[in-house]
C-alpha positions as CSV (number, residue, x, y, z in Angstrom):
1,X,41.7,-15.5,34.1
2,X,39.9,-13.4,31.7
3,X,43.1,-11.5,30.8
4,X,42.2,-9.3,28.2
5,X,45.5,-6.8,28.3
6,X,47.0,-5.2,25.2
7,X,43.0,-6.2,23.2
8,X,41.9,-3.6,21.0
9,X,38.0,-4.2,21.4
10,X,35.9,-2.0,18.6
11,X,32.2,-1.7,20.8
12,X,29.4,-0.4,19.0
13,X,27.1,1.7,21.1
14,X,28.8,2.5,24.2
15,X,26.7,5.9,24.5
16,X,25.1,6.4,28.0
17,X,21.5,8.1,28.2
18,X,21.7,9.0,32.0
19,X,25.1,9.1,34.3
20,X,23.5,7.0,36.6
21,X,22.1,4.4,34.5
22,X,24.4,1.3,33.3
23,X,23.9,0.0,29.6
24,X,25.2,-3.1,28.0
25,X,27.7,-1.4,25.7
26,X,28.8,0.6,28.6
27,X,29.1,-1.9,31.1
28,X,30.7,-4.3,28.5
29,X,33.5,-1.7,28.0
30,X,34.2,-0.7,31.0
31,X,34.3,-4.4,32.2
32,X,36.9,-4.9,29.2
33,X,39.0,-2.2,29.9
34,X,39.4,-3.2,33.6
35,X,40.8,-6.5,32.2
36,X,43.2,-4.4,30.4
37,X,41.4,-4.1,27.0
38,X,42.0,-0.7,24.9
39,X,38.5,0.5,24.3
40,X,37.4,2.0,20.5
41,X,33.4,2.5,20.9
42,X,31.1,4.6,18.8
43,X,27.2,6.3,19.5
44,X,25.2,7.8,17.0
45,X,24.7,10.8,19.2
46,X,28.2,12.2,20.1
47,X,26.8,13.4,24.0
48,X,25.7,10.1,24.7
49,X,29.3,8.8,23.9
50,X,30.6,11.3,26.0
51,X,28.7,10.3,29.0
52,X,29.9,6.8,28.1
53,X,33.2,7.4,28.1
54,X,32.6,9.3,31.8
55,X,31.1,6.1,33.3
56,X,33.8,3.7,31.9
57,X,36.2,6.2,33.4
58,X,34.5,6.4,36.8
59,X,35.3,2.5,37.0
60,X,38.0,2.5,35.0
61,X,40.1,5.4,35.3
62,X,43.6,3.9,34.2
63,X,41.3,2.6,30.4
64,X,42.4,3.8,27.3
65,X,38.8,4.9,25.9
66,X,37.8,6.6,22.4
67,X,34.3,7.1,21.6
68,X,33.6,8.8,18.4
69,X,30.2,9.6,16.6
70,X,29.0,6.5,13.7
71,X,25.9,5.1,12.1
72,X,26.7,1.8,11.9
73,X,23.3,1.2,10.4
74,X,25.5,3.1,7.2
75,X,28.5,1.5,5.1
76,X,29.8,4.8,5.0
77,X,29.6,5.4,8.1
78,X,30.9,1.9,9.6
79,X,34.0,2.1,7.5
80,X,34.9,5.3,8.4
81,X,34.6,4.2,12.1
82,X,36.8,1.0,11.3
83,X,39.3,3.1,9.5
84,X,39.1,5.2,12.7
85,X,39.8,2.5,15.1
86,X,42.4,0.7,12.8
87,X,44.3,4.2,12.2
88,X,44.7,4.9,16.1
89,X,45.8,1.2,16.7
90,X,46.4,-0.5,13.8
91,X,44.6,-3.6,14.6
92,X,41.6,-5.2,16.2
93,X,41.7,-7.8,18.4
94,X,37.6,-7.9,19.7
95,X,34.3,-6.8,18.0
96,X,31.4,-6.6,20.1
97,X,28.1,-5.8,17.9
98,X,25.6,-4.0,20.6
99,X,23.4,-1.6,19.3
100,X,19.8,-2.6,19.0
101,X,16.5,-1.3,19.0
102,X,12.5,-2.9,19.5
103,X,9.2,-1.0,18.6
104,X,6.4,-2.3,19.0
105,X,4.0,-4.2,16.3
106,X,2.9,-6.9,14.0
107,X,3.3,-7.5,10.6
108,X,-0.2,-6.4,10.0
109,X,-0.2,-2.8,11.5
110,X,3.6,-2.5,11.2
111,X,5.2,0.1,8.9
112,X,7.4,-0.7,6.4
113,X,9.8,2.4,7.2
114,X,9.4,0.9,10.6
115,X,10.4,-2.9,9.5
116,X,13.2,-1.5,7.5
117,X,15.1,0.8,10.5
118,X,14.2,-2.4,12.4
119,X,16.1,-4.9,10.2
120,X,19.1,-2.0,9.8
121,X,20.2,-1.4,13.5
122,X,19.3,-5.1,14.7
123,X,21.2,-6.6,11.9
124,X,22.3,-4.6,8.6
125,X,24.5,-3.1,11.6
126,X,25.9,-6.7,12.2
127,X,26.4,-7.6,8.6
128,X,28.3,-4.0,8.1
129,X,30.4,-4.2,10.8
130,X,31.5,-8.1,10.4
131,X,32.1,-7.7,7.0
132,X,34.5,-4.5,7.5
133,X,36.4,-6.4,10.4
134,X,36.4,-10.0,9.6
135,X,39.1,-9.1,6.7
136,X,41.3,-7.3,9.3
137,X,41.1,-10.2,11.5
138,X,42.3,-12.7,9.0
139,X,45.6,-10.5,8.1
140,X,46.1,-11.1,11.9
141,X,48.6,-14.0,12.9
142,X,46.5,-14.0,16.6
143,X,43.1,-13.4,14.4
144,X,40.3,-12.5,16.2
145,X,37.0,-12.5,17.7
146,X,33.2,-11.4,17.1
147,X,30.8,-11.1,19.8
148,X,26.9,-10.2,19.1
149,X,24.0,-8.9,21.5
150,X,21.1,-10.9,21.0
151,X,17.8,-11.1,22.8
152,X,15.6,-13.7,24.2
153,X,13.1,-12.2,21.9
154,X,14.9,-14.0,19.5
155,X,14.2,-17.4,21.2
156,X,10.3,-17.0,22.2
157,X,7.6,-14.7,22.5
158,X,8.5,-12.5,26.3
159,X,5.0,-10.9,26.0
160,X,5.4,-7.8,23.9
161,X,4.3,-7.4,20.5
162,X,7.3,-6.6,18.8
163,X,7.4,-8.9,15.5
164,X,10.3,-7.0,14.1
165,X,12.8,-7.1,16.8
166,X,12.1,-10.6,17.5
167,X,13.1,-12.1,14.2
168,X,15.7,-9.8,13.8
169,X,17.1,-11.1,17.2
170,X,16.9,-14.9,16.0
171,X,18.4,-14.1,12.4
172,X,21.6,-12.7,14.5
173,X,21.9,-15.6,16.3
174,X,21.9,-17.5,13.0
175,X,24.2,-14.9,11.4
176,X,26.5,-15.8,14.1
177,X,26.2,-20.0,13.9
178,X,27.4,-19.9,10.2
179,X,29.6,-17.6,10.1
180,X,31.7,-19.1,13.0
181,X,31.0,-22.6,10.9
182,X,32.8,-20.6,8.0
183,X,35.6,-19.0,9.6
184,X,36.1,-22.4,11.8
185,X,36.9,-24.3,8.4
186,X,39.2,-21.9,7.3
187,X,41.1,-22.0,10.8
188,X,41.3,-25.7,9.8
189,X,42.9,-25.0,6.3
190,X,45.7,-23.1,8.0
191,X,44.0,-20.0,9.0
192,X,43.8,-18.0,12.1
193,X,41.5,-18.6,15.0
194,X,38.3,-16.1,14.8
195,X,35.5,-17.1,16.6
196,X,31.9,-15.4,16.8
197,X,29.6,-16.4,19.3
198,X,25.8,-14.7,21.2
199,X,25.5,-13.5,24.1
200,X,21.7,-13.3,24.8
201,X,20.3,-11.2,27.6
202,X,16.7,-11.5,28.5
203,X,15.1,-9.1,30.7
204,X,17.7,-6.6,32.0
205,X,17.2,-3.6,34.3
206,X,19.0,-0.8,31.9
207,X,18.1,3.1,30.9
208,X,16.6,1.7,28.1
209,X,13.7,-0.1,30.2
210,X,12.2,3.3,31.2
211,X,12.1,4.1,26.9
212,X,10.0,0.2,26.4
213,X,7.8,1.6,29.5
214,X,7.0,4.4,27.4
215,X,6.7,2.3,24.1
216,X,4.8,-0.8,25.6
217,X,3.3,0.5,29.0
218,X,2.2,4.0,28.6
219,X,4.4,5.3,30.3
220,X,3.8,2.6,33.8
221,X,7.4,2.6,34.3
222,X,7.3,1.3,38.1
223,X,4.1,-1.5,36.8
224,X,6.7,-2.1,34.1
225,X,9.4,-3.4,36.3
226,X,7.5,-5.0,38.4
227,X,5.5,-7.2,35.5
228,X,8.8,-7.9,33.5
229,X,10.4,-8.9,37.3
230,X,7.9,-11.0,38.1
231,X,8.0,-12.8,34.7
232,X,11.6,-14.0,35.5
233,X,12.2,-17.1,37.8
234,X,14.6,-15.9,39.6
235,X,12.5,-13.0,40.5
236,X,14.4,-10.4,39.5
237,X,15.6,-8.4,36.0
238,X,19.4,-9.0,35.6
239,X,22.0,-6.1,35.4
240,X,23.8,-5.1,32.6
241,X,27.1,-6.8,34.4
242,X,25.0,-10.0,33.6
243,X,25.7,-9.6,30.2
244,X,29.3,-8.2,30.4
245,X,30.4,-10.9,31.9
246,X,29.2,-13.5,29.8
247,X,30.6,-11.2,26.9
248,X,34.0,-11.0,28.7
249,X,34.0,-15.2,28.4
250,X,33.9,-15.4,25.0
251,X,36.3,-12.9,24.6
252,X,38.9,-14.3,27.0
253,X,41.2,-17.3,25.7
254,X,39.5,-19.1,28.0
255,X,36.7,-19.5,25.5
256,X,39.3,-20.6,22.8
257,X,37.6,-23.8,21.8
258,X,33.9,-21.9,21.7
259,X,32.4,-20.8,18.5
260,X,29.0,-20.6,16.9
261,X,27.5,-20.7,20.7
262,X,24.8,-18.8,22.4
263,X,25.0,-18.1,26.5
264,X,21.8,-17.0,27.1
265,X,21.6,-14.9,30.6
266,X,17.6,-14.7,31.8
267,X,17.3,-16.3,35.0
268,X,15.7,-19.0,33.8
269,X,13.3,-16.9,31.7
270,X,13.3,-19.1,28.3
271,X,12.9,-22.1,30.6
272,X,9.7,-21.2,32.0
273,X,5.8,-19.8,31.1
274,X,7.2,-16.6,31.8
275,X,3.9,-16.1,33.5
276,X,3.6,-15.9,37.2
């Protein structure tokens, strides 16, 4: 099950902060690649995506992993990494839109310059990328499929003041439901199967929890854990494997008749006060 050989998956963000520390692109790659997906990731810093590929390798060691430095918040920039990918393989099977980013405000004391970088990585990125590989996919006899990080800040208010990321969050999941409405219809008319579809994490334990400590708890990062823990049902943050495997679903055949879909992974979170 989950057979994934001989996909060429393009991953944005599968940079690595610390070489202990498992993020969601990361884990999502190297997950893919041990189902015998070829990997083609980007960062916007080119270290990070060197300690990415690292990590992947650690688990992964037979993966065929290229990491290469792109904005994807750019058109420039995203084409050149989808001409990248597309010249070293010639096609691409998966796309997995990851990168994201929250800071914190409303829309009173917000920036604009802040709102605006906001909207860009959470979901100009999206737009850019889909709309460079969607194309590709339809030349494609097997076509192809789209996955998107989400959040459950896109779903309800988790208890941080971060307007921007939040509706950014529940746009994607939008973006998602009617373009896989589209590209459904056109499957019907003849076309090939591409499916898009949401996976959307709520409260995982990542490197990028000790960066919202410092943004939304001065710094507390032990306090932090423990309130976003205790805020969870189950008792506990999720891992980052949580979400890679939900992502490895929709990408798998398995998922063939799933489009337009969310699979949210939170413990329970959305279902709850998320007050203890």
């Amino acid at each position: 099950m989950h057979d994934l050989t001989n996909r060429i998956v393009l991953i944005t963000g599968i940079g690595s902060a610390r070489a202990d520390g498992w993020g969601n692109g990361t884990t999502i790659a190297t997950l893919f690649a041990r189902r015998g997906a070829t990997i083609f990731g980007c960062d916007i810093r080119p270290e990070l995506g060197e300690t990415g590929v690292a990590q992947i390798k650690s688990k992964a060691p037979e993966a065929t992993v290229t990491c290469v430095s792109a904005n994807v918040t750019n058109a420039e920039s995203a084409k050149a990494l989808v001409d990248a990918c597309m010249a070293k393989h010639g096609r691409i099977d998966i796309l997995v839109n990851n990168v994201g980013k929250s800071e914190p405000g409303g829309p009173a004391e917000m920036a604009e310059a802040v709102w605006d970088a906001q909207v860009d990585v959470n979901l100009k990125s999206v737009y850019l990328m889909t709309h460079l590989v969607l194309p590709i996919m339809e030349k494609q006899s097997t076509g192809g499929n789209v996955i998107c990080i989400s959040s459950v800040a896109g779903l309800r208010y988790i208890g941080k003041p971060q307007v921007a990321y939040a509706a950014t969050k529940a746009a994607l999941i939008q973006f998602c439901k009617t373009t896989a409405v589209l590209y459904g219809q056109r499957h019907a008319q003849g076309g090939p199967l591409i499916r898009l579809n949401t996976v959307v994490p709520g409260l995982i334990d990542t490197p990028l929890v000790k960066i919202l400590a410092d943004k939304y708890a001065g710094g507390d990062y032990d306090g932090f854990r423990k309130t976003r823990a205790a805020q969870v049902p189950m008792g506990r943050m999720g891992s980052a494997w949580d979400v890679a495997n939900a992502a490895l679903f929709f990408a798998s055949d398995e998922a063939s008749y799933v489009t337009g879909q969310e699979l949210v992974v939170d413990g329970g979170l959305i279902d709850s006060t998320g007050r203890t």
